[in-house]
C-alpha positions as a Markdown table, in Angstrom:
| # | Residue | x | y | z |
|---|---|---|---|---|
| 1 | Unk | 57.0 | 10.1 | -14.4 |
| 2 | Unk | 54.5 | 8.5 | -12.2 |
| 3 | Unk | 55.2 | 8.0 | -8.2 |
| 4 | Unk | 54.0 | 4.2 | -8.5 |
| 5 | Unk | 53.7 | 1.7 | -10.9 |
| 6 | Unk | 50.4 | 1.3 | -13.7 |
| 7 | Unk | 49.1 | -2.0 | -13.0 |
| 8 | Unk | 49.2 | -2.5 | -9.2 |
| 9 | Unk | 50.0 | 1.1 | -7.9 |
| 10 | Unk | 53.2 | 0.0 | -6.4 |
| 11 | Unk | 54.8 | 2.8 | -4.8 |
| 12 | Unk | 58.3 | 3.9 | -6.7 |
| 13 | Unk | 61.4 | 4.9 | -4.8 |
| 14 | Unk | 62.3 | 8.8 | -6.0 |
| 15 | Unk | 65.8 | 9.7 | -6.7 |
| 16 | Unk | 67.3 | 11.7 | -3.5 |
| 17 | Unk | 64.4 | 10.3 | -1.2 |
| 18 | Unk | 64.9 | 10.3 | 2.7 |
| 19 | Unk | 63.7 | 7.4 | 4.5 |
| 20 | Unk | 63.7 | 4.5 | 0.9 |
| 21 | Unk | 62.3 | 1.8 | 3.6 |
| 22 | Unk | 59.3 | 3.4 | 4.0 |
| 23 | Unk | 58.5 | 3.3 | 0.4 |
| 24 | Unk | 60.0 | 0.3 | -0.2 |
| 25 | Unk | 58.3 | -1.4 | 2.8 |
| 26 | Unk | 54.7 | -0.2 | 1.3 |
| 27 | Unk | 55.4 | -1.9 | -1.6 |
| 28 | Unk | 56.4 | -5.5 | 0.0 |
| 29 | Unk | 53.2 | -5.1 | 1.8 |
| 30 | Unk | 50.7 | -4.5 | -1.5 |
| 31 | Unk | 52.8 | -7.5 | -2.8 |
| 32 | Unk | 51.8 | -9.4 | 0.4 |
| 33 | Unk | 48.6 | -9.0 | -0.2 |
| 34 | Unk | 48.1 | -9.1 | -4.1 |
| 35 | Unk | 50.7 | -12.4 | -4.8 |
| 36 | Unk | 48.9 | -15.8 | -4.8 |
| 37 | Unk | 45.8 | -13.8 | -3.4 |
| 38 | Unk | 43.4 | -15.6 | -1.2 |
| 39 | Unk | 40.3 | -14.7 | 0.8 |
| 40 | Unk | 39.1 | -16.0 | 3.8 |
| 41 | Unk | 35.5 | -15.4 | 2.8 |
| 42 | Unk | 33.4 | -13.4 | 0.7 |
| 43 | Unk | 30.2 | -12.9 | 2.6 |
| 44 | Unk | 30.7 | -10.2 | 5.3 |
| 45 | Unk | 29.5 | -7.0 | 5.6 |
| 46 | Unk | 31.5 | -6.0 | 8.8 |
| 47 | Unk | 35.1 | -7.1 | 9.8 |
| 48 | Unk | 35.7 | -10.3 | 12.7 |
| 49 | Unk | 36.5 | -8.8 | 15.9 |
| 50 | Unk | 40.0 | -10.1 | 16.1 |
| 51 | Unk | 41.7 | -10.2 | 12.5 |
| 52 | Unk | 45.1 | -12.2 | 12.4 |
| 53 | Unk | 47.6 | -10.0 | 11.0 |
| 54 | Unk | 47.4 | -10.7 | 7.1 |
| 55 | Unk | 44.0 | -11.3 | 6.9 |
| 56 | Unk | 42.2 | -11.1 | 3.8 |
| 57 | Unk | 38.5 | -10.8 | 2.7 |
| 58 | Unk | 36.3 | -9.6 | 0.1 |
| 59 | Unk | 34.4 | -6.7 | 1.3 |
| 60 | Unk | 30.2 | -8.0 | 0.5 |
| 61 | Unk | 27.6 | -5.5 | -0.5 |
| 62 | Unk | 26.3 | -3.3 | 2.1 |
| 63 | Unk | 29.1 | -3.3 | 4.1 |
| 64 | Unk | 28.7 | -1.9 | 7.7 |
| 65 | Unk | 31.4 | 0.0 | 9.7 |
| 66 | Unk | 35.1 | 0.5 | 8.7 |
| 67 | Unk | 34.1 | -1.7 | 5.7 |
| 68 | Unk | 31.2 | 1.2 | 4.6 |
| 69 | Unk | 31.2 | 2.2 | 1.3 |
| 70 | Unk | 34.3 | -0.8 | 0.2 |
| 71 | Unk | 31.8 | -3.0 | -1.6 |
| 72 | Unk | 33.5 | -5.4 | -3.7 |
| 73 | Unk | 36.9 | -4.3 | -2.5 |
| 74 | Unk | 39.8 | -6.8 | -1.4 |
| 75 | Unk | 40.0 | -6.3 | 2.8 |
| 76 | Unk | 43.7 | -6.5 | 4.3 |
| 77 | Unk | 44.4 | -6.3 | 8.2 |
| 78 | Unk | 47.3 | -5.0 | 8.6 |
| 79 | Unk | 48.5 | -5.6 | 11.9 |
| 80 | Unk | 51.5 | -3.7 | 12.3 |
| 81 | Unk | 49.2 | -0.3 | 12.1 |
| 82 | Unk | 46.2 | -2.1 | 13.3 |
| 83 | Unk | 43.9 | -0.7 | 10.6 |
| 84 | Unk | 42.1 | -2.3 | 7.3 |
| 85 | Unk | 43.6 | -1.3 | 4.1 |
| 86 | Unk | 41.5 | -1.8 | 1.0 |
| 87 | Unk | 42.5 | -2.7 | -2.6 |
| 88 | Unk | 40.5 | -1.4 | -5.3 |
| 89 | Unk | 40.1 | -4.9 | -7.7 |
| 90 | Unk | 40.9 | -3.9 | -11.7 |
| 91 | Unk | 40.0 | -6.4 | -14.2 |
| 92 | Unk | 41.4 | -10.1 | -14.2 |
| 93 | Unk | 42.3 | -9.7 | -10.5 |
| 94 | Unk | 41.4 | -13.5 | -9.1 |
| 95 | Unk | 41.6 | -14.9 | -6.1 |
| 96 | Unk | 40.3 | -18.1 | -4.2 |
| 97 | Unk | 37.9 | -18.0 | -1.2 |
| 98 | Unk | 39.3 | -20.4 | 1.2 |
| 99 | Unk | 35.5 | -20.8 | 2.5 |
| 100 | Unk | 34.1 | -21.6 | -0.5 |
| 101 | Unk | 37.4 | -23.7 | -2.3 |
| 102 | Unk | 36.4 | -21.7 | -5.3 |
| 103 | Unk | 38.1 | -19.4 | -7.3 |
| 104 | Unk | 36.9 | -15.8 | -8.5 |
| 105 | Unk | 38.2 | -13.6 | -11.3 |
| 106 | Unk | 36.9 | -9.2 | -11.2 |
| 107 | Unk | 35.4 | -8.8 | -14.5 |
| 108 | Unk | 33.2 | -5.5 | -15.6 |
| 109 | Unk | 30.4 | -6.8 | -13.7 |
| 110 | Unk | 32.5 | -7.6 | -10.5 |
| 111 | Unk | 33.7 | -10.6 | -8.7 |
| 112 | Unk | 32.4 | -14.2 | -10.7 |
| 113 | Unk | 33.3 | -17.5 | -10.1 |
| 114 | Unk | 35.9 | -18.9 | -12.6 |
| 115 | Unk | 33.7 | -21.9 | -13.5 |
| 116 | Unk | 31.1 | -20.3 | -15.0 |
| 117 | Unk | 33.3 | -18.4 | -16.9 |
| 118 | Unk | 34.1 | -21.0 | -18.9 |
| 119 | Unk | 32.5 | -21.6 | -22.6 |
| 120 | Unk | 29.9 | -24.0 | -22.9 |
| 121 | Unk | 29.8 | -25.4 | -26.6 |
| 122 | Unk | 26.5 | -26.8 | -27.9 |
| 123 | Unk | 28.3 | -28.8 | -30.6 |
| 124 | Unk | 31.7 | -29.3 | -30.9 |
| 125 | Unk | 33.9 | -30.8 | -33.9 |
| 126 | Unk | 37.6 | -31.9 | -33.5 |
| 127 | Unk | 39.1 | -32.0 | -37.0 |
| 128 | Unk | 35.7 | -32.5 | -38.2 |
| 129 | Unk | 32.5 | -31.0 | -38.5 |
| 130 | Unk | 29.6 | -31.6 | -35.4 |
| 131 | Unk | 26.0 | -31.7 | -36.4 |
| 132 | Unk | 22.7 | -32.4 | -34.3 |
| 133 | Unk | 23.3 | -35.6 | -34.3 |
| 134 | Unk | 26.5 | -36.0 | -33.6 |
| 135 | Unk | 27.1 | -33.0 | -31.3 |
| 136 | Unk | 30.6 | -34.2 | -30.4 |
| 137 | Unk | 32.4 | -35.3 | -33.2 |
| 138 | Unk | 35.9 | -35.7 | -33.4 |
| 139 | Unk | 38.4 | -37.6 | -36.4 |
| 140 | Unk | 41.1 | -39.0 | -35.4 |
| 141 | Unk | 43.3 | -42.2 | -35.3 |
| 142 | Unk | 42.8 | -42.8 | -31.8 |
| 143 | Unk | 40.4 | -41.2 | -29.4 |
| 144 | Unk | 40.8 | -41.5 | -25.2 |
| 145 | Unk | 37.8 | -40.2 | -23.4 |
């Protein structure tokens, strides 16, 4: 059996483990961070100079400092220990960049904005069939648009 769990890597408590807080603590914090995620910004390449505990951002290309090399990666102060902790994004992570007031999901190809995710349909028929013409065409009793 694993020491933590497959889709967010939360650390288990062991059977006949000394100090369960410690573990169980970790785990809280991941949470913390992962639940109802949000990001300040998306856009920097080196960390502000005085984080607020709890502070979140997505790490942007070329990152400079402690954030070298964490490209992409979901920033975390934590400060309790007073260092950045870094969450590797797997696929259909989203969060919402409070900057920005838009939302992001981690696909194959990294972060995208959820909007343009969406299908755009060049014709579209509702209970019927849509042509050139009639691109839009829908059969119904009543129609509210």
């Amino acid at each position: 059996m694993s020491d933590t769990s497959p889709i967010l890597s939360l650390p288990y408590i062991l059977p006949s483990q000394a100090q369960k807080h410690v573990t169980h603590n970790e785990a809280i914090r991941l949470l913390d961070a992962l639940v109802q995620s949000a990001v300040i910004d998306r856009d920097r390449t080196a960390p502000p100079a005085a984080p607020a505990p709890g502070a979140r951002h997505l790490v942007a290309a070329d990152a400079t400092g402690p954030w070298a090399g964490q490209d992409g990666r979901l920033a975390v102060w934590d400060g309790e220990s007073a260092l950045w902790r870094f969450l590797v994004p797997v696929q259909g992570w989203q969060c919402f960049v409070l900057a920005e007031g838009i939302g992001l999901v981690f696909t194959a190809t990294g972060w995208q904005v959820l909007s343009r995710l969406a299908p755009e349909f060049p014709q579209l028929g509702i209970a019927t069939s849509a042509d050139q013409t009639n691109r839009l065409a829908v059969a119904s009793p009543a129609t509210l648009l």
